[in-house]
C-alpha positions as CSV (number, residue, x, y, z in Angstrom):
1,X,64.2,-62.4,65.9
2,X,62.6,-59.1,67.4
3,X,61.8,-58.4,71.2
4,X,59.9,-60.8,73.6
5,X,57.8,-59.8,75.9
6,X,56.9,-61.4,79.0
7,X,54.0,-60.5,81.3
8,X,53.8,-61.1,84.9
9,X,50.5,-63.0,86.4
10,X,48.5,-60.1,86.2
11,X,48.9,-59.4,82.8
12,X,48.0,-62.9,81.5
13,X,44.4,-62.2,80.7
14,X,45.5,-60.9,77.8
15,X,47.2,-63.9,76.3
16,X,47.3,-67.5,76.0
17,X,50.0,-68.0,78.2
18,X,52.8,-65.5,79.9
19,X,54.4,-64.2,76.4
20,X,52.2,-62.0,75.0
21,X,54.6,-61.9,71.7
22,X,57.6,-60.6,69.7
23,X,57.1,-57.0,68.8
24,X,59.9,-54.7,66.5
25,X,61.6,-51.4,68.0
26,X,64.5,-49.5,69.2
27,X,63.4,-48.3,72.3
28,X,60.6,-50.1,75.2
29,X,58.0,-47.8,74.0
30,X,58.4,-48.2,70.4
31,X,58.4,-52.1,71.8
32,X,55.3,-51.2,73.6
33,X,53.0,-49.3,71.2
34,X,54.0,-52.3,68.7
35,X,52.5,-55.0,71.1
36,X,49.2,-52.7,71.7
37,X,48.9,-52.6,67.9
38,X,48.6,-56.2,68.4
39,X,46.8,-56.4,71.6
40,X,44.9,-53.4,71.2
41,X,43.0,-53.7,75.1
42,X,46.0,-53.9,76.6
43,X,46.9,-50.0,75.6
44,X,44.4,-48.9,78.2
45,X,46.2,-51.1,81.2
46,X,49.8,-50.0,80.1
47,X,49.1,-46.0,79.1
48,X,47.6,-43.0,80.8
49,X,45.9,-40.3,79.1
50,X,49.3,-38.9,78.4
51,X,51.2,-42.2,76.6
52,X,52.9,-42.3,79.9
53,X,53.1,-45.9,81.8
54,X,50.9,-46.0,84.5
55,X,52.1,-45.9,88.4
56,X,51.3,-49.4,88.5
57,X,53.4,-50.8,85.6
58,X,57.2,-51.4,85.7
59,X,59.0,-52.6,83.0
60,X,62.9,-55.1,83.4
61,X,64.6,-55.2,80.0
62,X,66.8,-58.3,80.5
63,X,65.4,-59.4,83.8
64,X,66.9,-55.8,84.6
65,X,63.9,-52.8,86.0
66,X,64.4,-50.1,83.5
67,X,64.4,-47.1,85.7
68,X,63.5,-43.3,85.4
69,X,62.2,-43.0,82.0
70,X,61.5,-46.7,81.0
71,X,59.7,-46.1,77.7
72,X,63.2,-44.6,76.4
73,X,65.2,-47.1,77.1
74,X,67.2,-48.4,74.0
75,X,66.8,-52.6,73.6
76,X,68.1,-54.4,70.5
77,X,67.0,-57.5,68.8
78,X,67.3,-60.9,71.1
79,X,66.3,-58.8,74.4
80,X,63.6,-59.6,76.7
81,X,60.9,-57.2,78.2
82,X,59.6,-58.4,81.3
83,X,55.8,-56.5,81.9
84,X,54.9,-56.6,86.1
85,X,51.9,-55.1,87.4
86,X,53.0,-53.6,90.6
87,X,49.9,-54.6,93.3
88,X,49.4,-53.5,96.7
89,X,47.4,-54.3,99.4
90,X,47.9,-55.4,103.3
């Protein structure tokens, strides 16, 4: 079954439509670095130098914002990762 992730508008240049796919892992960034195997231009947008997630990405597992330290969050098989680029302006 794997993981599904869901991008928000922002994010849907880099698929067909807003799922970018079902990716394999135990944690959101083992989730993560699985989809930017598959979409490999999409590592740049989602990581900083460091393998951090950039200020401007936030991550809901389960419709839920996975909050301090979202790349170590534990998911299981069946759940949802929701992808939002956070933008500003006034």
């Amino acid at each position: 079954m794997g993981i599904r992730v869901i991008a928000s508008q922002a994010l849907t240049d880099y698929s067909a439509g807003r799922e970018l796919g079902v990716v394999e892992g135990g944690t959101v960034g083992e989730c993560l670095d699985n989809l930017t195997e598959k979409l490999p231009s999409l590592k740049q947008f989602l990581f900083d130098e460091k393998g951090g997630l950039r200020e401007y990405v936030d991550v809901c597992v389960n419709r839920e914002n996975v909050f301090p330290d979202p790349l170590k969050r534990t998911v299981k098989d069946g759940d949802e990762l929701l992808l939002i680029c956070l933008i500003g302006g006034g």
